[in-house]
C-alpha positions in Angstrom: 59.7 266.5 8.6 62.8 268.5 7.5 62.7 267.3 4.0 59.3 268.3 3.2 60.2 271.7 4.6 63.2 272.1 2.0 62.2 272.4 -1.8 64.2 269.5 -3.6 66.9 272.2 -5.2 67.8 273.4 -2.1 68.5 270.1 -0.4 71.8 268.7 -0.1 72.2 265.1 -1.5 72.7 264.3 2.1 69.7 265.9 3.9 67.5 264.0 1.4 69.5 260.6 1.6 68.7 261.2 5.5 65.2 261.8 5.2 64.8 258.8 2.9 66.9 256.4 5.4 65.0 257.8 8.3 62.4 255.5 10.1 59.4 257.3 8.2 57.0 256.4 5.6 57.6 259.4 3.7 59.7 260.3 1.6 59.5 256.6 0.2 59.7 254.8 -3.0 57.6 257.2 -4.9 60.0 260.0 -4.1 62.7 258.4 -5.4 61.1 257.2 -8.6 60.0 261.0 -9.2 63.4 261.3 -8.6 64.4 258.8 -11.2 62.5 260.6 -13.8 64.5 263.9 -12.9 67.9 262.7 -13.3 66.7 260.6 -16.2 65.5 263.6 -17.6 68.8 265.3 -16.7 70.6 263.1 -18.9 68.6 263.4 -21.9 68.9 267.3 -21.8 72.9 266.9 -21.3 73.0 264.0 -23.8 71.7 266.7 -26.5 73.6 269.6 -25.6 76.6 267.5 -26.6 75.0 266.8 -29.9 75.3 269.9 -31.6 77.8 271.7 -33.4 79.6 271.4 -36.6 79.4 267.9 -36.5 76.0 267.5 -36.2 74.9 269.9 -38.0 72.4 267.9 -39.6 70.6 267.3 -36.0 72.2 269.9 -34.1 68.6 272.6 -34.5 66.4 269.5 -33.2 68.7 268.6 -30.2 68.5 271.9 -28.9 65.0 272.1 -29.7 65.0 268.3 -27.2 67.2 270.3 -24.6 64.7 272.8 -24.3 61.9 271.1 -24.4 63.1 268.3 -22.1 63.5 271.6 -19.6 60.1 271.7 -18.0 59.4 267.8 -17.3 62.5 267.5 -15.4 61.9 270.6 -13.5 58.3 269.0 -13.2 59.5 265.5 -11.6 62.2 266.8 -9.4 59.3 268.9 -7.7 57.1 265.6 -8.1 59.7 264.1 -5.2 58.5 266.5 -2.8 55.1 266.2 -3.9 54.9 262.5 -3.5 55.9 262.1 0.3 52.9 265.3 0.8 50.6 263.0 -0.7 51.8 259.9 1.6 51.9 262.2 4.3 48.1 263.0 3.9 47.0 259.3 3.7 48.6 258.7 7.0 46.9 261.7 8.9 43.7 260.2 7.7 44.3 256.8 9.0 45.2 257.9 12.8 41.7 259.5 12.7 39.0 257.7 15.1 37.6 254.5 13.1 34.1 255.9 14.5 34.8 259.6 12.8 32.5 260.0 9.9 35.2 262.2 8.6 37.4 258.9 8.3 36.1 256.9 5.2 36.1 259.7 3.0 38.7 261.8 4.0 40.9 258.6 3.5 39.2 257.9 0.2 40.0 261.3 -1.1 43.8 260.8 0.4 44.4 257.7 -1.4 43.1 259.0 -4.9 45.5 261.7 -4.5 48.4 259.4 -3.6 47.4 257.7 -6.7 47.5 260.8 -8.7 50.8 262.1 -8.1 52.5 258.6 -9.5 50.1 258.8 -12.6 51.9 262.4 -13.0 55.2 261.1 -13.0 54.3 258.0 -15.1 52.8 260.8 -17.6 55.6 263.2 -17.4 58.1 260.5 -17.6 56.4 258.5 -20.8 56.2 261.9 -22.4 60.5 262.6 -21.7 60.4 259.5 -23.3 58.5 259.6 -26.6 60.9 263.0 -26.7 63.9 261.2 -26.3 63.4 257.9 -28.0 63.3 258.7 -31.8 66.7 261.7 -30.9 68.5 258.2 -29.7 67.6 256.1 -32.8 68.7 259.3 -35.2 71.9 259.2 -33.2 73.5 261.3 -30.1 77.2 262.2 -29.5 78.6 258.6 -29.3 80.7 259.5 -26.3 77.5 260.0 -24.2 76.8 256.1 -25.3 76.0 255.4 -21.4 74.3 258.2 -20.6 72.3 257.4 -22.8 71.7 254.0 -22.2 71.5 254.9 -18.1 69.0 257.9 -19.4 66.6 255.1 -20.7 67.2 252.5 -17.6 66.5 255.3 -15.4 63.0 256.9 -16.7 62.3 253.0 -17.1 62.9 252.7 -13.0 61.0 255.8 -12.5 58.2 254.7 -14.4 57.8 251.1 -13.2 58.4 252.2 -9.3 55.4 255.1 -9.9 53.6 252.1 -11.2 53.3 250.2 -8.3 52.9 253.0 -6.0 49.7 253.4 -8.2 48.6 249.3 -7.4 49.9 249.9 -3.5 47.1 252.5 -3.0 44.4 251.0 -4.7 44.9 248.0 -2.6 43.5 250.3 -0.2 40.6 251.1 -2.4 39.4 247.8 -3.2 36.1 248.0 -5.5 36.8 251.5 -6.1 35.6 252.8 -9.3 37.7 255.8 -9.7 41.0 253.5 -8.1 40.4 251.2 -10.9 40.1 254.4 -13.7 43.4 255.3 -12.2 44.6 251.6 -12.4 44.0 251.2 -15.9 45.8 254.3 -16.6 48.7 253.7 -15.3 48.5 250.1 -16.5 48.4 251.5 -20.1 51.5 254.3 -19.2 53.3 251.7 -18.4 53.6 249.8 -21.3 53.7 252.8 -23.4 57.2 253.7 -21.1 58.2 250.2 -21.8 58.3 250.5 -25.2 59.9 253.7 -25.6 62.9 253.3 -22.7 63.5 250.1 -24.7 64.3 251.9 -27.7 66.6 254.1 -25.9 68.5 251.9 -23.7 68.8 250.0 -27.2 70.3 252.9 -29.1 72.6 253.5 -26.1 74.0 249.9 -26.2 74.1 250.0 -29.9 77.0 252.4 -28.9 78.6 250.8 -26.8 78.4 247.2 -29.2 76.4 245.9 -26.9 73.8 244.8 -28.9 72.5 241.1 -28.0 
């Protein structure tokens, strides 16, 4: 597949939109809510980079400190993309094996765990942007990046719930599993820890923008 052949950063936006639209399982949802995480990620780094200055002087050490640090996740969940639709790709060669091939049962097993475990990443990586960026919104970005900030929050909150059910998709494949249901229970608790955090951003971007219910 050409898009698993191309790193994320050097595909164009229309070689992966192709690849996504393309009769294939993979690259699929969980692609795009690693990629979610990326661009949400994107906008919490550009959302502090405009909060510094004279200003904000008062915040201006701890928003570049937030830029920084917000660096490596995003790098981390734009590779996550690629990563996913490897994963996918794996569970699909072990299902066109021979249902009489030993090799089958646990080979699949072993496939499936490993689709689960890339989402869990992204869940991780994503609740951690998150816990990062949530108290910076409440203490107060540049009010002109009111809806980046606000779209910052609703999108790690779409990256986090779509990784979320890519974790339940696969261990309906796994029924009885012990380790599927580990993995369940994780992501189960990730997601209401995202939740709660994207909540208080998306709520500190629409206090911005008076939207406030």
């Amino acid at each position: 597949m050409a898009f698993l052949a191309l790193a994320v950063r050097d595909a164009t936006l229309d070689q992966f939109l192709a690849d996504l639209s393309a009769r294939t399982p993979a690259p699929g949802g969980g692609s795009v809510a690693a990629l979610c995480g990326a661009l949400g990620a994107a906008l919490g780094v550009m959302a502090a980079r405009f909060t510094t200055g004279k200003r904000y002087a008062d915040r201006a050490e701890s928003m570049q400190q937030l830029a920084a640090g917000l660096e490596e996740p995003m790098r981390f969940l734009a590779a996550a993309v690629a990563r996913d639709a490897a994963a996918y790709d794996a569970v699909s060669a072990a299902m066109k094996l021979p249902a009489e091939d030993p090799a089958r049962a646990p080979r699949l097993r072993e496939a499936t765990l490993r689709a689960m475990d890339v989402p869990l990443e992204v869940m991780h990586t994503a609740a951690a942007v998150l816990e990062q960026l949530a108290p910076a919104a409440e203490h107060g970005f540049n009010a002109n990046l009111a809806s980046d900030v606000a779209v910052c929050g609703w999108t790690l909150l779409a990256c986090t719930e779509g990784a979320y059910r890519n974790v339940v998709v696969n261990a309906l494949g796994l029924p009885g599993d012990a380790e599927a249901q580990a993995r369940l229970q994780r992501a189960a608790a990730l997601r209401g820890q995202a939740q709660a955090l994207a909540g208080r951003v998306c709520a500190a971007g629409d206090k911005l923008l008076q939207l406030e219910a």
